[in-house]
PASEBA-1860 file (N, C-alpha, C; in nm, 3 decimals):
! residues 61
1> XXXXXXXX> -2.798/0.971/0.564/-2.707/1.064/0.625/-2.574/1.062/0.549 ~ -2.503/1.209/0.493/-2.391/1.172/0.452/-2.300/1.182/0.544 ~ -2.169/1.065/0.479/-2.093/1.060/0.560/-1.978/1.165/0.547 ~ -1.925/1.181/0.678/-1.795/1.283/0.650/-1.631/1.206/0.619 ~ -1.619/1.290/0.485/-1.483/1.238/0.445/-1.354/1.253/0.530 ~ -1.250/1.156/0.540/-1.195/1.114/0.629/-1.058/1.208/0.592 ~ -0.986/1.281/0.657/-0.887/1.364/0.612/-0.785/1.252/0.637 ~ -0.686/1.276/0.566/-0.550/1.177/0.606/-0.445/1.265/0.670
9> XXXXXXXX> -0.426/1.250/0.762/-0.319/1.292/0.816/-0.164/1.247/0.836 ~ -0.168/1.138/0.754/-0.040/1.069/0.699/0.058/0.980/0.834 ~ -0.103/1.001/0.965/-0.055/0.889/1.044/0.051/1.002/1.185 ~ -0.007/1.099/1.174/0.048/1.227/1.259/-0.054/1.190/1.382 ~ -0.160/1.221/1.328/-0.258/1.239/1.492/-0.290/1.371/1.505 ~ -0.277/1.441/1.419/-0.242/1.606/1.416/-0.345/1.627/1.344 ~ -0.468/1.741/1.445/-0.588/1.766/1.367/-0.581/1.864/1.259 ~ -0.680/1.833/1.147/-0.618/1.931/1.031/-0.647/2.126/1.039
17> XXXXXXXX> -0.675/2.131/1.135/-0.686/2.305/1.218/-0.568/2.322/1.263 ~ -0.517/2.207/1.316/-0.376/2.248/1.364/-0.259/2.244/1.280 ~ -0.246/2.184/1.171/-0.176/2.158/1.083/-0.166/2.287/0.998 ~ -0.296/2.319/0.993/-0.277/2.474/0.913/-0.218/2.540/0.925 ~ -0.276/2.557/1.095/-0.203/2.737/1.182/-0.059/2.683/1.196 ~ -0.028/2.557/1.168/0.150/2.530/1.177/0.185/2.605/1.064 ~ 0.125/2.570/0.958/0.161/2.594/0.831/0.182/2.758/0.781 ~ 0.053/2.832/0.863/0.060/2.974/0.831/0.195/2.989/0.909
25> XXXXXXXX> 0.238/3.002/1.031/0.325/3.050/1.100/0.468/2.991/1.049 ~ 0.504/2.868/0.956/0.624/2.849/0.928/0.660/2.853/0.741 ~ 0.524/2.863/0.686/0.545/2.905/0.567/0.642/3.048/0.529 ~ 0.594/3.104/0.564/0.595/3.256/0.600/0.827/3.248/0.640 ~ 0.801/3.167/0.731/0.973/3.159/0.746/1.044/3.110/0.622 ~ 0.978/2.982/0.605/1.068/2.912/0.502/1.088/2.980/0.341 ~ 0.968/3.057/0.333/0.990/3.149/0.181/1.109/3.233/0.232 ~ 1.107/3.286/0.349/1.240/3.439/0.385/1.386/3.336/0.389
33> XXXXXXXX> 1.349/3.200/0.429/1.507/3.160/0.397/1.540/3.142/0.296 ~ 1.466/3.096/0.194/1.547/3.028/0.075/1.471/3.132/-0.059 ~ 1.453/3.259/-0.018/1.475/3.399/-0.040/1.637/3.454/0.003 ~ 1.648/3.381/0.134/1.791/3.468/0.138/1.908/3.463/0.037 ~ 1.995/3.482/0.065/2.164/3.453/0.023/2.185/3.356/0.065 ~ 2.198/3.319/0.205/2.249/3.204/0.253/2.127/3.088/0.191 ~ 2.019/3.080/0.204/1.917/2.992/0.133/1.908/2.949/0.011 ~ 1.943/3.049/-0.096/2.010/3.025/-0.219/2.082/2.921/-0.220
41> XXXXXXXX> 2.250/2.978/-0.139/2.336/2.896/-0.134/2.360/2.734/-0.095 ~ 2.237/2.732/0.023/2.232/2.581/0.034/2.139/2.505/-0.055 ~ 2.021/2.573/-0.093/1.945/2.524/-0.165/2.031/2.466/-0.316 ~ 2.181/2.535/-0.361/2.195/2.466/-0.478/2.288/2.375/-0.430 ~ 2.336/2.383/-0.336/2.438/2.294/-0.279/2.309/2.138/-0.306 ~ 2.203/2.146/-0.247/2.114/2.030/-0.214/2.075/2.009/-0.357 ~ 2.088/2.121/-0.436/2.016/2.064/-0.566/2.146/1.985/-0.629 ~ 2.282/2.013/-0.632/2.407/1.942/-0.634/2.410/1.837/-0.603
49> XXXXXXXX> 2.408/1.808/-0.497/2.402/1.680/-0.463/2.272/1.559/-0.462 ~ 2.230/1.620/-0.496/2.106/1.536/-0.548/2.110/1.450/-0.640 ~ 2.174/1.546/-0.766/2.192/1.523/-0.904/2.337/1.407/-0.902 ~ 2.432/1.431/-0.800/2.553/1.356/-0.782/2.470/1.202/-0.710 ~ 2.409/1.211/-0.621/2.320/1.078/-0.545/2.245/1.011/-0.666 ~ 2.189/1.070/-0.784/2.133/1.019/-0.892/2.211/0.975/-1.020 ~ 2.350/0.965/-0.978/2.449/0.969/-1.037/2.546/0.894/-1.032 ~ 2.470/0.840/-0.871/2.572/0.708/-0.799/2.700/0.747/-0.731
57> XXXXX> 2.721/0.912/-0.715/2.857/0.968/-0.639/2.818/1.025/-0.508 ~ 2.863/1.083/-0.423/2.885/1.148/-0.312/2.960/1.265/-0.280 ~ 2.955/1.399/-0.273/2.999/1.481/-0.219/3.105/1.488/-0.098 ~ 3.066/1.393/-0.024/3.122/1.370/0.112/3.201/1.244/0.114 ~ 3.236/1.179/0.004/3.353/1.082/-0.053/3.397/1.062/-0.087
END
């Protein structure tokens, strides 16, 4: 008998049917934000400070 491969759910508990239909319904958002203007804008802010945290500085110090 084969056996069925074990999905990982990374320790959620969250069956992988449900994980999907999360996924269809908030994918769909997260492309229209960081599509926006304002999404842009934070998105380079985060890419900024990223590069400053890898850098050993802080924005906020």
């Amino acid at each position: 008998m084969a056996k069925k491969k074990a999905i990982n759910d990374y320790g959620t508990g969250i069956p992988q049917h449900e994980m999907e239909a999360l996924a269809r319904v908030l994918l769909p958002e997260i492309e229209k934000f960081y599509a926006s203007e304002e999404g842009q804008r934070q998105f380079a802010r985060w890419k900024e400070e990223q590069q400053l945290k890898q850098q050993g500085l802080s924005m906020t110090g």
